[in-house]
C-alpha positions in Angstrom: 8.6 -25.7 33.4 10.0 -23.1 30.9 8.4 -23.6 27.6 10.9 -21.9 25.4 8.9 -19.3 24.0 10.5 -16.0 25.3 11.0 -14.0 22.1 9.6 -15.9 20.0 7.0 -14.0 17.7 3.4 -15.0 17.6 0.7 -13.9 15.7 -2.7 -14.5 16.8 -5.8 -14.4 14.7 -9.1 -12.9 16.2 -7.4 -12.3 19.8 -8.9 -9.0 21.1 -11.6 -11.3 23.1 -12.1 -14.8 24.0 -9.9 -17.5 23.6 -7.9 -15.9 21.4 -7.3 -12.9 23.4 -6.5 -15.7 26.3 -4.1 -17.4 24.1 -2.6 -14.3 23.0 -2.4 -13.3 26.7 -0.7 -16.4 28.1 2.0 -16.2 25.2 3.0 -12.6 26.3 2.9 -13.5 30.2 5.5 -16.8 28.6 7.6 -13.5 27.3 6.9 -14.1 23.4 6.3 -11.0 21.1 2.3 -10.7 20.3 0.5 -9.5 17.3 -3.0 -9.3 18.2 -5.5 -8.8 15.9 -9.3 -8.5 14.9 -11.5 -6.5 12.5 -12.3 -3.7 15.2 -9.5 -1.4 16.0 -11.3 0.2 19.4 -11.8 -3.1 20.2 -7.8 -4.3 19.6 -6.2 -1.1 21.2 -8.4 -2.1 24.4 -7.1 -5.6 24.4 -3.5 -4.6 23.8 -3.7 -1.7 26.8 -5.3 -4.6 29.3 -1.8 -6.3 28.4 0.1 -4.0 28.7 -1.8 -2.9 32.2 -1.6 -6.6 33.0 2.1 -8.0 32.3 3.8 -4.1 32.0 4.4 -1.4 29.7 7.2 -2.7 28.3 5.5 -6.3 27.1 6.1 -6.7 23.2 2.3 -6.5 21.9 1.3 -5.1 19.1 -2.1 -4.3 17.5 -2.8 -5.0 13.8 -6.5 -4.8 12.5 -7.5 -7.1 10.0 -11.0 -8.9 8.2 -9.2 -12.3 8.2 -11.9 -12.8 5.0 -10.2 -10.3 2.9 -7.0 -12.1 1.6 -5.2 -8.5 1.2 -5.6 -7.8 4.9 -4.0 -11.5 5.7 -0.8 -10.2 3.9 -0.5 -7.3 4.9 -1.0 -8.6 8.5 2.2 -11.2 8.4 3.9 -8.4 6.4 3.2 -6.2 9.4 4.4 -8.8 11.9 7.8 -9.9 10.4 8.3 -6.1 10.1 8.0 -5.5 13.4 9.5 -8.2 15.0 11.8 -9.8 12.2 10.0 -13.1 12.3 7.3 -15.4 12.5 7.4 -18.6 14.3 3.9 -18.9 16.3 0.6 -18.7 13.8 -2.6 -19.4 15.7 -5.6 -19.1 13.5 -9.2 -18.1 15.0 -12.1 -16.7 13.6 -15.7 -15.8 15.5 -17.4 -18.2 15.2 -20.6 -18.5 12.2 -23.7 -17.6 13.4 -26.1 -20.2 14.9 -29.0 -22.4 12.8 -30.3 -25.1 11.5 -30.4 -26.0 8.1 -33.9 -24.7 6.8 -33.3 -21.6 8.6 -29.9 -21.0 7.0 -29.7 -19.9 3.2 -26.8 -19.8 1.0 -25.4 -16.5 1.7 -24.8 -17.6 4.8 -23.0 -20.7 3.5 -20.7 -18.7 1.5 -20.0 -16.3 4.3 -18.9 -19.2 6.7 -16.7 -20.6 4.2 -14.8 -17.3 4.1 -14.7 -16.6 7.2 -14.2 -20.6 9.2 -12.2 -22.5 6.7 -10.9 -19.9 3.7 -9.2 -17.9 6.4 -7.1 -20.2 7.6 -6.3 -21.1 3.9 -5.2 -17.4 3.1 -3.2 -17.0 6.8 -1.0 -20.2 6.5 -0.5 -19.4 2.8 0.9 -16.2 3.7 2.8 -16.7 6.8 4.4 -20.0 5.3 7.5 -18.2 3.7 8.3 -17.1 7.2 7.6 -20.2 9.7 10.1 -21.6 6.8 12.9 -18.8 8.3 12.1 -20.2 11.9 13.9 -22.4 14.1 11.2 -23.9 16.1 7.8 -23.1 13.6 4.2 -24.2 14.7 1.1 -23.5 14.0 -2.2 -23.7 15.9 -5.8 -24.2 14.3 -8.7 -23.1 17.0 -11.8 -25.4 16.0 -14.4 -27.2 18.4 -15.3 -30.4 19.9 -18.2 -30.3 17.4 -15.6 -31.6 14.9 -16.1 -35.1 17.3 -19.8 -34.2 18.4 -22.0 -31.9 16.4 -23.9 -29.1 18.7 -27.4 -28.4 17.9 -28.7 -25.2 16.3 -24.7 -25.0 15.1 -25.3 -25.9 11.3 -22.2 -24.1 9.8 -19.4 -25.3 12.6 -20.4 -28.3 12.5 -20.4 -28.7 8.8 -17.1 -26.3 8.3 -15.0 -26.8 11.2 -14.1 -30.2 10.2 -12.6 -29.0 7.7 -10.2 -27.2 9.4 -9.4 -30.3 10.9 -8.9 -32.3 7.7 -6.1 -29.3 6.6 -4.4 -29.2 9.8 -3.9 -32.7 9.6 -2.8 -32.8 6.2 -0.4 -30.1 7.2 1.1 -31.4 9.8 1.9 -34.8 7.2 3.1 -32.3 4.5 5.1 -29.7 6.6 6.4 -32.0 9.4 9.6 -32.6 7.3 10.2 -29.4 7.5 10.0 -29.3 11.5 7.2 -27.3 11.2 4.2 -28.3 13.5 0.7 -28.3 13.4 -1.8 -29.1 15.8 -5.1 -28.2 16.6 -7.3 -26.9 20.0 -11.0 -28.7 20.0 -12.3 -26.5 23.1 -15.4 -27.5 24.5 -18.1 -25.0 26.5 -15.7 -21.8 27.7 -17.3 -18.8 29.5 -16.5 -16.2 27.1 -18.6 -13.9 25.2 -19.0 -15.9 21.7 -20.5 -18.8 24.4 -23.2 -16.3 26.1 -24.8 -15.5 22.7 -25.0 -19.2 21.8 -27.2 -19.5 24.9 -29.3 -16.0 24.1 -29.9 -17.6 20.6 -31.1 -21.0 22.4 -32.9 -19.4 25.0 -35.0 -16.9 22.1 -35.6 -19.9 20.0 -37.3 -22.5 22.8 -39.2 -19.6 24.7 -36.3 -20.2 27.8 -34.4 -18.5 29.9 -30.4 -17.5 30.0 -29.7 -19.5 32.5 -31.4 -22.7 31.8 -30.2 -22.8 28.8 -26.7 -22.4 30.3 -27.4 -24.8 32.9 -28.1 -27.3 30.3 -24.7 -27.3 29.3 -23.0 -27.4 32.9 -24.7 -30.7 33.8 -24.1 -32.1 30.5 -20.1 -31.8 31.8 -18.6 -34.6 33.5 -16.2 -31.8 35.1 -19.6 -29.8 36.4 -18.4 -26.7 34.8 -17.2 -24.5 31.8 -13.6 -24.0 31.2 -11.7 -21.0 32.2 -10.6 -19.2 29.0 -7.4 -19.5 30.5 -7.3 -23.0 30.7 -7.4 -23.3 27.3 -4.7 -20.8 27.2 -2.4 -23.2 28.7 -2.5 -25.7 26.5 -2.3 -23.4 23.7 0.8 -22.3 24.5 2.0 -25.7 25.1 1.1 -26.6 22.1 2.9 -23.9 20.4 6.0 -23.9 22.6 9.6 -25.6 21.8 8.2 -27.8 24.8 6.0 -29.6 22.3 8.8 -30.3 20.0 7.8 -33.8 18.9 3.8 -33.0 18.8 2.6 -32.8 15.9 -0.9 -33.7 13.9 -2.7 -33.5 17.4 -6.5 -32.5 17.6 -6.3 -31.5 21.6 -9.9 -31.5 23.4 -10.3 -28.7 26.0 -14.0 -30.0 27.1 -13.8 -31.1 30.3 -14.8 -34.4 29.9 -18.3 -33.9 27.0 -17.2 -35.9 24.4 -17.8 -39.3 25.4 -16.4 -41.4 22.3 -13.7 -43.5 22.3 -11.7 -41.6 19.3 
């Protein structure tokens, strides 16, 4: 199935690792343009050589640092882009994730930092590449959240609380912008092996006295599929989602969990 996206340009938010680097990935291997981006240039310029190592030299990615917290680093990141490239038409927002508690162990510096960093961000990014989905033919944008928007996950204060949130504006988007053919959905992955995930189970493993592993083992046979997702299966349906292919999908809160959330909305 082609799914329409060769040379279309895509900018994706916190992609130098995890999903987001999986997303970004699977969009280039589709033949789009790629921005990648993160706060750590060393860290970007490794992702956008792998690639370039992976899918050829000549693969349209492009490296552009940014603290998505900072809303004079958004612009100047979708400046950077449509400079490039001439265009926007794929936003994918993503952030790493806040860190771990619970509520007593979590004090209001913290709170404020979250806010900046989960929800704000995504504010600031679709503020600033609006203008230019406007200029696009086939627009969409793609909000990476959790399945704790359905589910809260322990010793996850902040997600839980902000990530929902993200969901409320995406779905409010996607009412206010899908007259202008511009669509918005949204990715709730569940448990994926990738870094972000490993530290989640250090963090649970120092705070009950555990081990790695049976912490992570916890998880596994909490899955009706018996397993975490691939980052790349999440890929795939990210660059559905995005993807001319998805033309009539809009407002859509997608689980990528394998089964975990067992309710019946």
């Amino acid at each position: 199935m082609d799914l329409g996206l060769r040379g279309k340009v895509a900018l994706v938010v916190a992609s130098s690792t995890g999903l987001g680097f999986a997303a970004a990935r699977q969009l280039a291997q589709e033949g789009a343009k790629v921005v990648l981006s993160a706060r750590s240039t060393e860290t970007l310029a490794r992702a956008a050589a792998k690639l370039k190592q992976e899918l050829g030299q000549e693969t349209a990615v492009l490296a552009i640092p940014c603290d998505v917290t900072d809303s004079a680093q958004i612009d100047h990141l979708v400046a950077e882009t449509v400079a490039a490239f001439g265009g926007l038409d794929i936003l994918i927002t993503n952030a790493g994730g806040p860190p771990g508690g619970t509520f007593d162990t979590t004090n209001l510096d913290a709170w404020r930092s979250a806010i900046d960093l989960t929800l704000m961000s995504v504010v600031h990014l679709v503020k600033a590449a609006l203008p230019h989905l406007r200029q696009s033919e086939t627009p969409a944008i793609l909000t990476i959240t959790s399945v704790s928007v359905k589910q809260p996950i322990a010793g996850l204060l902040l997600s839980n609380v902000l990530r929902p949130g993200v969901v409320g504006l995406t779905k409010t988007l996607a009412l206010e912008l899908a007259p202008e053919n511009i669509r918005v959905n949204s990715i709730l992955p569940g448990w994926t092996a990738t870094d972000r995930v490993d530290h989640i189970f250090e963090y649970r493993a120092e705070v009950n006295g555990t081990a790695v592993e049976t912490e992570r083992a916890k998880i596994t046979n909490s899955i009706p599929m018996g397993r975490m997702a691939r980052p790349e299966e999440f890929a795939n349906v990210a660059a559905f989602l995005v993807s001319p292919a998805a033309s009539y999908v809009t407002g859509v809160m997608m689980q990528v969990d394998g089964g975990s959330y067992v309710g019946l909305l």
